[in-house]
N, CA, C and O atoms as a Maestro MAE file, in Angstrom:
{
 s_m_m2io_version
 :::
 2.0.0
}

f_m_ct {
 s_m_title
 :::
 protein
 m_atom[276] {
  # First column is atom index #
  i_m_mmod_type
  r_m_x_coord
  r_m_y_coord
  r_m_z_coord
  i_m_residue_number
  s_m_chain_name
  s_m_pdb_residue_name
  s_m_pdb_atom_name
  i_m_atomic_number
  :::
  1 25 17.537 1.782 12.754 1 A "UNK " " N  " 7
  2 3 16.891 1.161 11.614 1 A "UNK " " CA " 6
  3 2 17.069 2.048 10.390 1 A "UNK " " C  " 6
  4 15 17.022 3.277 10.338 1 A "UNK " " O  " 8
  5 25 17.303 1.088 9.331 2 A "UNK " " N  " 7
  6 3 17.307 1.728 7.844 2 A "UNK " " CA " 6
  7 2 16.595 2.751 7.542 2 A "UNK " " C  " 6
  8 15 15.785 3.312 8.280 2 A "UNK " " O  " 8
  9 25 16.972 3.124 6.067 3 A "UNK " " N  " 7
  10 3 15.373 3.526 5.268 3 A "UNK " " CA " 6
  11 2 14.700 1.735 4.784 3 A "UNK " " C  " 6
  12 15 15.464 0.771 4.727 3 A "UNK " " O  " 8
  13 25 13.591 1.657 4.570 4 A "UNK " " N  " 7
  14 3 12.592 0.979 4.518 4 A "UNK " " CA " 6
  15 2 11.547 1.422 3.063 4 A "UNK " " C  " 6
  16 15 10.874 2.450 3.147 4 A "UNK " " O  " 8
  17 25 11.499 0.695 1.967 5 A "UNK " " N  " 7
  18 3 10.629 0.912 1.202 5 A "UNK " " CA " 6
  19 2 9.673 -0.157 1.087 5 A "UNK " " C  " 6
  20 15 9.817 -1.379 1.112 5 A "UNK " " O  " 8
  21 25 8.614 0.620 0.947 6 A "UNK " " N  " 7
  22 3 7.146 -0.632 0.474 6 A "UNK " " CA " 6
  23 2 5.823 -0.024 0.476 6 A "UNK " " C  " 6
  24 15 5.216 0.832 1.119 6 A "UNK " " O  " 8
  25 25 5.586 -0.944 -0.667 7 A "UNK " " N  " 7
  26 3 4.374 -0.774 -1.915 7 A "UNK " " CA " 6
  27 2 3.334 -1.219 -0.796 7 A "UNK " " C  " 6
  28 15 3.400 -2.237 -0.107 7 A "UNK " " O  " 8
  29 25 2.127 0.009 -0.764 8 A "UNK " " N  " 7
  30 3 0.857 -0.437 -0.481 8 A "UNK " " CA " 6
  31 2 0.083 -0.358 -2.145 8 A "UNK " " C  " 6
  32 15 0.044 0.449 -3.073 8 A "UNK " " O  " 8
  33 25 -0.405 -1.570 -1.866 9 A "UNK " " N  " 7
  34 3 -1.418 -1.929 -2.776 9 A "UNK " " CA " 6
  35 2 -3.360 -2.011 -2.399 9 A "UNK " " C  " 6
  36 15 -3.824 -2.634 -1.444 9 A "UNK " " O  " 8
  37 25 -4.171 -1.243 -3.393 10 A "UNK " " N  " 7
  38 3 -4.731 -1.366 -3.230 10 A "UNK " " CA " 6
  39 2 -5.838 -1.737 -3.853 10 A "UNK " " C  " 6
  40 15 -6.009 -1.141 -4.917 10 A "UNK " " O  " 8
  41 25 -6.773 -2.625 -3.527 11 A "UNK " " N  " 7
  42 3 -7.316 -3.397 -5.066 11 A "UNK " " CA " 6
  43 2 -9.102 -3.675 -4.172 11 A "UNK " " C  " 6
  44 15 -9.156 -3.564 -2.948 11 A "UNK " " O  " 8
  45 25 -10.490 -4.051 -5.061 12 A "UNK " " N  " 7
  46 3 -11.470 -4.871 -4.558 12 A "UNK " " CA " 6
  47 2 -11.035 -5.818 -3.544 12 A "UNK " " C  " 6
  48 15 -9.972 -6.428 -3.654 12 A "UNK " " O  " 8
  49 25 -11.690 -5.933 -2.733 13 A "UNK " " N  " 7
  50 3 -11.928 -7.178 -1.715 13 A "UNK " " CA " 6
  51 2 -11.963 -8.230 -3.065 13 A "UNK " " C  " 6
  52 15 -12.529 -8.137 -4.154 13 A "UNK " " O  " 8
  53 25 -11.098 -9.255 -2.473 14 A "UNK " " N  " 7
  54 3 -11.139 -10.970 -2.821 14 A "UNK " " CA " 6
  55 2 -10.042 -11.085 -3.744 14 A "UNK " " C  " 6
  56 15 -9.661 -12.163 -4.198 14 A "UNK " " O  " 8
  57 25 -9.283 -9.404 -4.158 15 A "UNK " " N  " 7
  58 3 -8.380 -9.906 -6.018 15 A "UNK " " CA " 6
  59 2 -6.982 -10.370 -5.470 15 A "UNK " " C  " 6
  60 15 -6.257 -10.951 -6.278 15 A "UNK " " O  " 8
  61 25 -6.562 -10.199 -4.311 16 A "UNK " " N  " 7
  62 3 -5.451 -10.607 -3.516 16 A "UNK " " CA " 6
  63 2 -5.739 -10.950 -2.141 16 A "UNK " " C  " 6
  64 15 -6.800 -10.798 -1.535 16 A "UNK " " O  " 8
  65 25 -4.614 -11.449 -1.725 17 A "UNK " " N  " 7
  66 3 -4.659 -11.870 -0.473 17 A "UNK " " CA " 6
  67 2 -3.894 -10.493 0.593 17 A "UNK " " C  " 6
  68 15 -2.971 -9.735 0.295 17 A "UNK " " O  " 8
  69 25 -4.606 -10.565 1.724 18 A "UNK " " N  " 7
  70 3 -4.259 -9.080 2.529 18 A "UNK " " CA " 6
  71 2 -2.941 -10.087 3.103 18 A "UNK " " C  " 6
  72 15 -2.703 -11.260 3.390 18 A "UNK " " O  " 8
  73 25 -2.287 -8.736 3.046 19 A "UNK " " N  " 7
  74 3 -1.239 -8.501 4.159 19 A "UNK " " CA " 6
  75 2 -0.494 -7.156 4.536 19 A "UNK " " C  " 6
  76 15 -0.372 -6.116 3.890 19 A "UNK " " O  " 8
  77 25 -0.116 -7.452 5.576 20 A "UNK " " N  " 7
  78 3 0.220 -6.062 6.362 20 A "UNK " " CA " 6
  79 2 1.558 -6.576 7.545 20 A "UNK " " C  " 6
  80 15 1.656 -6.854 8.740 20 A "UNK " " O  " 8
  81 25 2.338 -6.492 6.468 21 A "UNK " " N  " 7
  82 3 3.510 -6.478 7.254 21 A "UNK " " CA " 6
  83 2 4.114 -5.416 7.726 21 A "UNK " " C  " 6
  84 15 5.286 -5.668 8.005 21 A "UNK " " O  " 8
  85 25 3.724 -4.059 7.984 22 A "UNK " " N  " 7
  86 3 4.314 -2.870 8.310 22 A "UNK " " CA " 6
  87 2 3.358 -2.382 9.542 22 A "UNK " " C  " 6
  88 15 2.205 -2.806 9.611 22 A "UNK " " O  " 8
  89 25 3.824 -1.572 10.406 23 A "UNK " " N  " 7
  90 3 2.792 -1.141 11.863 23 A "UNK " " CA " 6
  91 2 2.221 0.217 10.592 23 A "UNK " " C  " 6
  92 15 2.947 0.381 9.612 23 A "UNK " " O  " 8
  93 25 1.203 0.909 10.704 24 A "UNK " " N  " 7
  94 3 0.551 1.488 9.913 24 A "UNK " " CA " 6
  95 2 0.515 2.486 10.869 24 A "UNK " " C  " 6
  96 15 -0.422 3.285 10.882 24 A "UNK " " O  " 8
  97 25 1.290 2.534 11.556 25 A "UNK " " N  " 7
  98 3 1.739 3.848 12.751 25 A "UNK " " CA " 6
  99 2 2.765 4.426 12.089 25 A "UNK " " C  " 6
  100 15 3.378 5.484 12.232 25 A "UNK " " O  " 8
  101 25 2.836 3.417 11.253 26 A "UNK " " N  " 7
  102 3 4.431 4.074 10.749 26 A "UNK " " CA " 6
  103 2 4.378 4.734 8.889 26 A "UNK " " C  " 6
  104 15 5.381 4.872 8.188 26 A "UNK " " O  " 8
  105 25 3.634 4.893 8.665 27 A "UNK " " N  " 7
  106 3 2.451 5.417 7.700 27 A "UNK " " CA " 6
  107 2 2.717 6.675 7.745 27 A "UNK " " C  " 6
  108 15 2.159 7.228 8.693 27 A "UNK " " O  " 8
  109 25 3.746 7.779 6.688 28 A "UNK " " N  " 7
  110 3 3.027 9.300 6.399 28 A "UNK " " CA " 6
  111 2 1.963 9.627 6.519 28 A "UNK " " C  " 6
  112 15 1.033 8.824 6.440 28 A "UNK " " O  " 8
  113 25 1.801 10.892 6.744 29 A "UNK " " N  " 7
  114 3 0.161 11.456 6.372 29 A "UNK " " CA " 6
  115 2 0.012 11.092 4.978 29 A "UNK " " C  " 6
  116 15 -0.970 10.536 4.487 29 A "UNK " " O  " 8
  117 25 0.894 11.392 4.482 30 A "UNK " " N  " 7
  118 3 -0.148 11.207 2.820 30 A "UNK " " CA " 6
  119 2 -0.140 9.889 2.426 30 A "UNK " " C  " 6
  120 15 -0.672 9.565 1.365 30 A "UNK " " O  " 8
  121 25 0.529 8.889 3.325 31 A "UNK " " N  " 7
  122 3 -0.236 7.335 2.705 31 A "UNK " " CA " 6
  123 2 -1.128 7.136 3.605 31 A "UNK " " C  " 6
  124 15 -1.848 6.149 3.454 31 A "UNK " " O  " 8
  125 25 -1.300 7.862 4.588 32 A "UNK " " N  " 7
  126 3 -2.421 7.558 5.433 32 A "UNK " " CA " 6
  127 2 -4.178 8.063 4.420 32 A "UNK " " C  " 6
  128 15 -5.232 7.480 4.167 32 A "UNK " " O  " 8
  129 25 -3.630 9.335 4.162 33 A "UNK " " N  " 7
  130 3 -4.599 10.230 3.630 33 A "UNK " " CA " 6
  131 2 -4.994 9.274 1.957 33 A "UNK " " C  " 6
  132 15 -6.107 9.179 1.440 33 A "UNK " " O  " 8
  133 25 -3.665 8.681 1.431 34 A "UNK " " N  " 7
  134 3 -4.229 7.792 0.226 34 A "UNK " " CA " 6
  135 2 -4.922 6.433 0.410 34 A "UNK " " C  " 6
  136 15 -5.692 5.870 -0.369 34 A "UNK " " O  " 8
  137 25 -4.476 6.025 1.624 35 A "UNK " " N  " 7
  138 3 -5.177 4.733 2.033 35 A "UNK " " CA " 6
  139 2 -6.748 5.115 2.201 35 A "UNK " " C  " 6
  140 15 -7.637 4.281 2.029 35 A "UNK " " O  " 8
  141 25 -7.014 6.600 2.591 36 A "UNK " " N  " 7
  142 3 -8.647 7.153 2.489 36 A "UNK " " CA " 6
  143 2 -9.272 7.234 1.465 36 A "UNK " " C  " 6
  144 15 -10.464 6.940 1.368 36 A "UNK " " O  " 8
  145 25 -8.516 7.667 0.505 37 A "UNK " " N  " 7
  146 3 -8.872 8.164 -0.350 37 A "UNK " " CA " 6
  147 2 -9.491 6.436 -1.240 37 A "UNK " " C  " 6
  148 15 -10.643 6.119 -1.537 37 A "UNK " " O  " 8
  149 25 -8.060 5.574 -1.460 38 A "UNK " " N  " 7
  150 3 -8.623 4.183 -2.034 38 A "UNK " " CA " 6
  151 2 -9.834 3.740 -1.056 38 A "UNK " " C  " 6
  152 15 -10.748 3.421 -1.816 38 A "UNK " " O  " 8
  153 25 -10.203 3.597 0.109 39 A "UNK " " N  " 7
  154 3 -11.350 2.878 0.367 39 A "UNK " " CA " 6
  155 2 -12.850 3.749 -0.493 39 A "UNK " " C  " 6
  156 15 -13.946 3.416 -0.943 39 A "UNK " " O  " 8
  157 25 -12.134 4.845 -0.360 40 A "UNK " " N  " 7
  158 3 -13.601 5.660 -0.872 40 A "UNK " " CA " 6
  159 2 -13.774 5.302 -2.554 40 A "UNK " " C  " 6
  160 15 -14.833 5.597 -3.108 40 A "UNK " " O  " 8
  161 25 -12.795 4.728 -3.226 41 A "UNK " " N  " 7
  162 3 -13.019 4.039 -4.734 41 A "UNK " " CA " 6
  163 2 -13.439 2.530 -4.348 41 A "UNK " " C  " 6
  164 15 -13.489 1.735 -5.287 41 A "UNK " " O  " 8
  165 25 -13.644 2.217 -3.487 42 A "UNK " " N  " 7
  166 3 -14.349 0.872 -3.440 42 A "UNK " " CA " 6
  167 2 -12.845 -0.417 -3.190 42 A "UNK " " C  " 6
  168 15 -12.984 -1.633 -3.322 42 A "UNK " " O  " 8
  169 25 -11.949 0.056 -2.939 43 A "UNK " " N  " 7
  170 3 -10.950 -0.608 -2.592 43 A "UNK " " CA " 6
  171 2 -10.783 -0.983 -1.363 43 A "UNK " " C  " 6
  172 15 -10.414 -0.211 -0.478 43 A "UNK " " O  " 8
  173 25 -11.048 -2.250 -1.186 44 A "UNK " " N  " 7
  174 3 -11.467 -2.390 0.273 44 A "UNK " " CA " 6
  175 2 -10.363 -3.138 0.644 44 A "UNK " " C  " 6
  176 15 -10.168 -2.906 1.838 44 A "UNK " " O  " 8
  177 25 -9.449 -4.008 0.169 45 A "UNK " " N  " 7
  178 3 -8.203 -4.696 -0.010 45 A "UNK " " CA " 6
  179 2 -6.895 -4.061 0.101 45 A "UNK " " C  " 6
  180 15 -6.389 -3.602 -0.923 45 A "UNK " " O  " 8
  181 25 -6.331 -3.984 1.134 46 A "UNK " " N  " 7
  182 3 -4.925 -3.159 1.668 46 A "UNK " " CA " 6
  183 2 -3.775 -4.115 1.549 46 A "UNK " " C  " 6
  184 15 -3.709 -5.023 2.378 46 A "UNK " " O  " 8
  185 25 -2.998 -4.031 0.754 47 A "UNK " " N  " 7
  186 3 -1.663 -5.166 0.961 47 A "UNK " " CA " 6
  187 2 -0.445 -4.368 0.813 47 A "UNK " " C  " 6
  188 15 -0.254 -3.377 0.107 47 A "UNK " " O  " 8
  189 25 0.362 -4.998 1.626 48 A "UNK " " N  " 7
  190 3 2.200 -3.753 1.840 48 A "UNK " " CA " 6
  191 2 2.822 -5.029 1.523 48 A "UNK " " C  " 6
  192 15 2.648 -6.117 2.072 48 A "UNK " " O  " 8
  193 25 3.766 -4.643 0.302 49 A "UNK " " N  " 7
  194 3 4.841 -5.756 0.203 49 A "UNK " " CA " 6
  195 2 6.053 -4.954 0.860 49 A "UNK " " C  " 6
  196 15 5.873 -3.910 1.486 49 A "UNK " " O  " 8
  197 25 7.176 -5.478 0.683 50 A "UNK " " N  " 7
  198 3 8.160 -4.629 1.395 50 A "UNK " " CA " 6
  199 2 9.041 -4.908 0.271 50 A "UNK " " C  " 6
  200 15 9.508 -6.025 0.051 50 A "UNK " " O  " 8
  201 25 9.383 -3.289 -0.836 51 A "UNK " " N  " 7
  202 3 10.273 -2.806 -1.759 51 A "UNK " " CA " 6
  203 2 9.498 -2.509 -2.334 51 A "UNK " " C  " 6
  204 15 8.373 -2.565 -1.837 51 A "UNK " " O  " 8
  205 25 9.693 -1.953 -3.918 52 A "UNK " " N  " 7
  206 3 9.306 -1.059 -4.488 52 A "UNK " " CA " 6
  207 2 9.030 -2.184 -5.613 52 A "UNK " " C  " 6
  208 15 9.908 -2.894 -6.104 52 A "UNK " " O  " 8
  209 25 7.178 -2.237 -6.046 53 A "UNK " " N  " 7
  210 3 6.963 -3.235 -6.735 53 A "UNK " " CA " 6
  211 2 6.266 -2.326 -8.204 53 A "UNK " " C  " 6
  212 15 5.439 -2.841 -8.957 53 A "UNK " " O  " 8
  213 25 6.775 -1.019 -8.358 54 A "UNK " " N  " 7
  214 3 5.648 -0.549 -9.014 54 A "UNK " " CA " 6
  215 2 5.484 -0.876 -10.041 54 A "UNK " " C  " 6
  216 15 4.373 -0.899 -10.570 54 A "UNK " " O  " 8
  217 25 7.054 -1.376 -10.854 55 A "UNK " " N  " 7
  218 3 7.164 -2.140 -12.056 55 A "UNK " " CA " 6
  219 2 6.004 -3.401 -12.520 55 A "UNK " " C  " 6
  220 15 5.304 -3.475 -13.530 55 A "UNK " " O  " 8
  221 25 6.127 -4.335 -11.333 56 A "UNK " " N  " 7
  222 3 5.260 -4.999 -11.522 56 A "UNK " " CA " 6
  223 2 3.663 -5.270 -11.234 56 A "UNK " " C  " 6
  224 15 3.110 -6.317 -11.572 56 A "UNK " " O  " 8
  225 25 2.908 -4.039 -10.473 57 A "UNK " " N  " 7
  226 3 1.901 -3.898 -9.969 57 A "UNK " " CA " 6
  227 2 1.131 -2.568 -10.710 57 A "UNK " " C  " 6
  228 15 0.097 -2.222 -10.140 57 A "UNK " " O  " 8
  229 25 1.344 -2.139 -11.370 58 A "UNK " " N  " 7
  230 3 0.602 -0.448 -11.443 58 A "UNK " " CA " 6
  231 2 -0.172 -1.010 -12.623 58 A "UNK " " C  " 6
  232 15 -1.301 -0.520 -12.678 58 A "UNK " " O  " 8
  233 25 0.109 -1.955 -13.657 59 A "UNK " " N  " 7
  234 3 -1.159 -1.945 -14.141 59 A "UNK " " CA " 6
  235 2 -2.014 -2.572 -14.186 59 A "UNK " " C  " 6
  236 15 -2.734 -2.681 -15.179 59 A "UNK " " O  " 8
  237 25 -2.225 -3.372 -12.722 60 A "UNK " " N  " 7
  238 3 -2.851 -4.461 -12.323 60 A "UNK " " CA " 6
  239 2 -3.545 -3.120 -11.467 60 A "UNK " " C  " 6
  240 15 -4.367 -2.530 -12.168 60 A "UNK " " O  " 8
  241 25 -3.425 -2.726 -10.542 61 A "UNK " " N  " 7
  242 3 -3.578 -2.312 -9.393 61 A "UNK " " CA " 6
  243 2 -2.944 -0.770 -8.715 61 A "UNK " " C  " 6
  244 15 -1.718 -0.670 -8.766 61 A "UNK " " O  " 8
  245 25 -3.520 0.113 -8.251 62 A "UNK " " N  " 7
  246 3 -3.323 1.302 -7.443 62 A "UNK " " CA " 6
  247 2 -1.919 1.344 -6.567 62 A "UNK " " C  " 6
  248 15 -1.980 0.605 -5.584 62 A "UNK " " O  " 8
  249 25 -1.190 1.757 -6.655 63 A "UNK " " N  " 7
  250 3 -0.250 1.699 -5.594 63 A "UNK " " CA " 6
  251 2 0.162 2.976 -5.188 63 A "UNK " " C  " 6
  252 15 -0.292 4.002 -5.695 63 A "UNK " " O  " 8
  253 25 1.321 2.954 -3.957 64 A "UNK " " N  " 7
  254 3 1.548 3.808 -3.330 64 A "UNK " " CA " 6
  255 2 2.786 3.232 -2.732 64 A "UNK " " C  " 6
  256 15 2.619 2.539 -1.728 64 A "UNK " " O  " 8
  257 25 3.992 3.397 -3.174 65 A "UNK " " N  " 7
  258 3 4.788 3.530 -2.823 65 A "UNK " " CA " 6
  259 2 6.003 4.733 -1.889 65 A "UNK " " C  " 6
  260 15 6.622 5.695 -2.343 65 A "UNK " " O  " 8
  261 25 5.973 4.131 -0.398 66 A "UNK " " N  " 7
  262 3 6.466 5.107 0.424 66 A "UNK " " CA " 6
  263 2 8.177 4.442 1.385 66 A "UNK " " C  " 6
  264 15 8.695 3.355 1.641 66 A "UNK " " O  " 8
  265 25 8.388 5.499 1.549 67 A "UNK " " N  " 7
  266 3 10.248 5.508 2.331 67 A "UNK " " CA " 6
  267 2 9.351 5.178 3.965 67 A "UNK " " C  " 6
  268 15 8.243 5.456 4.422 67 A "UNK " " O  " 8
  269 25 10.565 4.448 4.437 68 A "UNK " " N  " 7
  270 3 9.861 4.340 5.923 68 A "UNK " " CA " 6
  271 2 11.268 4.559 6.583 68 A "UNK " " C  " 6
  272 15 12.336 4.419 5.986 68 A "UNK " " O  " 8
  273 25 11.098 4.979 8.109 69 A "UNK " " N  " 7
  274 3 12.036 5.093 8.629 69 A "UNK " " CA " 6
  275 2 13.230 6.504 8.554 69 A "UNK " " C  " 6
  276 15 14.265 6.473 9.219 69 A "UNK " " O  " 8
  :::
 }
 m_bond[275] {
  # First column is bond index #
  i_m_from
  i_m_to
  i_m_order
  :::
  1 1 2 1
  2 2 3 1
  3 3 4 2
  4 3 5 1
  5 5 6 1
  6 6 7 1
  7 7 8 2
  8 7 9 1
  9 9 10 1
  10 10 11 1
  11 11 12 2
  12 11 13 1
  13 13 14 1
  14 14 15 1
  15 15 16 2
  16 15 17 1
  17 17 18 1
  18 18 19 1
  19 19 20 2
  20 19 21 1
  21 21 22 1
  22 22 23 1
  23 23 24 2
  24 23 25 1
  25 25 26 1
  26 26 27 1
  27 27 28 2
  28 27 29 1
  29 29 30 1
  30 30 31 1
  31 31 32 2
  32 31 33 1
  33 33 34 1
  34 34 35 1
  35 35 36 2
  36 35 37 1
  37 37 38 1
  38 38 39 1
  39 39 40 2
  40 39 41 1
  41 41 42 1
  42 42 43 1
  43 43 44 2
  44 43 45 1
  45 45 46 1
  46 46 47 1
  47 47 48 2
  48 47 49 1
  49 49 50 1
  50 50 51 1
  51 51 52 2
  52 51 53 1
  53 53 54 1
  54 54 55 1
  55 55 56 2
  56 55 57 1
  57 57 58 1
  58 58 59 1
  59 59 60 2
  60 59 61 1
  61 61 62 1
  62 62 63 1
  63 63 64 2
  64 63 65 1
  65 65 66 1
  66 66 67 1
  67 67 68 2
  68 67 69 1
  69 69 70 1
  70 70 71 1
  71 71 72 2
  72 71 73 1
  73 73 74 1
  74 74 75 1
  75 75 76 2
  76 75 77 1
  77 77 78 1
  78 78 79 1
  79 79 80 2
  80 79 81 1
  81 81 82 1
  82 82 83 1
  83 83 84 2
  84 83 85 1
  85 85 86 1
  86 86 87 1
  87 87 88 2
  88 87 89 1
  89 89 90 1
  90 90 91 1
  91 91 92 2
  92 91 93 1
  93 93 94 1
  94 94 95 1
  95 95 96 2
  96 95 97 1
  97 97 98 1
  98 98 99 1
  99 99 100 2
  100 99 101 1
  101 101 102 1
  102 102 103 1
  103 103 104 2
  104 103 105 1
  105 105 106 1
  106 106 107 1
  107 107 108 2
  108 107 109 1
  109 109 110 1
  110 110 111 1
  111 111 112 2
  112 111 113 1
  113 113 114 1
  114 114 115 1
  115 115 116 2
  116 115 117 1
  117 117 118 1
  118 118 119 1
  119 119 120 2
  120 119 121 1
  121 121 122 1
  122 122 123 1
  123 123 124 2
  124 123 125 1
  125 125 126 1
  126 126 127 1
  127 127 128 2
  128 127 129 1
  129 129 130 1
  130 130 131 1
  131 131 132 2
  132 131 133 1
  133 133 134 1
  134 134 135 1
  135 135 136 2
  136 135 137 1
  137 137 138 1
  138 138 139 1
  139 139 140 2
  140 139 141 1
  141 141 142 1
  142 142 143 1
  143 143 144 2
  144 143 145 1
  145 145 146 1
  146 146 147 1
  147 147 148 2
  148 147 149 1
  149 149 150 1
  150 150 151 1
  151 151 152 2
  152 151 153 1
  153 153 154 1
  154 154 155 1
  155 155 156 2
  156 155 157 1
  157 157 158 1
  158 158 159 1
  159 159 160 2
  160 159 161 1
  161 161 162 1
  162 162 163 1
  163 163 164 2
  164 163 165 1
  165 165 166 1
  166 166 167 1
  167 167 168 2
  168 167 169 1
  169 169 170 1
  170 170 171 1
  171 171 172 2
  172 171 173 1
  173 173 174 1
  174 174 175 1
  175 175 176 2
  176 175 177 1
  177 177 178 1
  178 178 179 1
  179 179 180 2
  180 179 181 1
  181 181 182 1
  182 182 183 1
  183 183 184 2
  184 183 185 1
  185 185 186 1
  186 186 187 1
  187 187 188 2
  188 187 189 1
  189 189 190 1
  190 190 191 1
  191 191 192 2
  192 191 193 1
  193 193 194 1
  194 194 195 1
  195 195 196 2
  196 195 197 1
  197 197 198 1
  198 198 199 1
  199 199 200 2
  200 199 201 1
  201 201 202 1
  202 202 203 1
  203 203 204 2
  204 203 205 1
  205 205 206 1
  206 206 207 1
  207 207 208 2
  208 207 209 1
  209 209 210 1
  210 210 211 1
  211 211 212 2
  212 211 213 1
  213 213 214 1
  214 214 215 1
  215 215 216 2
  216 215 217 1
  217 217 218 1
  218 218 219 1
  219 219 220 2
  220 219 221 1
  221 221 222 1
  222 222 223 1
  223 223 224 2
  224 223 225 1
  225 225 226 1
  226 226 227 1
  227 227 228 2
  228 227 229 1
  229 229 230 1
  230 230 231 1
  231 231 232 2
  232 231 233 1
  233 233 234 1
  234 234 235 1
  235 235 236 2
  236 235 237 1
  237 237 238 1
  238 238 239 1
  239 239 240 2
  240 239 241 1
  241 241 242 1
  242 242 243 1
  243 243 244 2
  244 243 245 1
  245 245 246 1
  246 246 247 1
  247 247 248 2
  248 247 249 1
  249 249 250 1
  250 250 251 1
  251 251 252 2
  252 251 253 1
  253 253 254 1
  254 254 255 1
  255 255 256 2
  256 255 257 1
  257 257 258 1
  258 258 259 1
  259 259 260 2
  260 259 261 1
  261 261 262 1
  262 262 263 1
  263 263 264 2
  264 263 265 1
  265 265 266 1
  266 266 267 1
  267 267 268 2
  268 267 269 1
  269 269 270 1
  270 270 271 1
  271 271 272 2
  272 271 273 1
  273 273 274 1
  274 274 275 1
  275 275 276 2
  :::
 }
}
């Protein structure tokens, strides 16, 4: 398997619709450790698109864009 890029997004419960198309096993420590860090800002809403959306998401919303694979 490739490299693999994709945007976790993280936003309030209800401002998007969840999805989680990636095993979250497959998660660095440090998007693991940022996915902690956003619930503790009240971001309760986890969504992974798959590629690099930062253009169109960062000033809507928190992201974290990571290499997989």
């Amino acid at each position: 398997m490739g490299q693999r890029t994709v945007t976790l997004i993280a936003a309030p419960l209800g401002s998007m619709q969840p999805g989680r198309p990636i095993d979250w096993d497959q998660l660095p420590p440090a998007a693991r450790t940022w996915v902690d860090e956003q619930a503790g800002k009240d971001n309760e809403m986890l969504t992974a698109l798959d590629g690099d959306h930062r253009a169109d998401l960062q000033a809507n919303y928190d992201v974290y864009v990571v290499e997989l694979g």
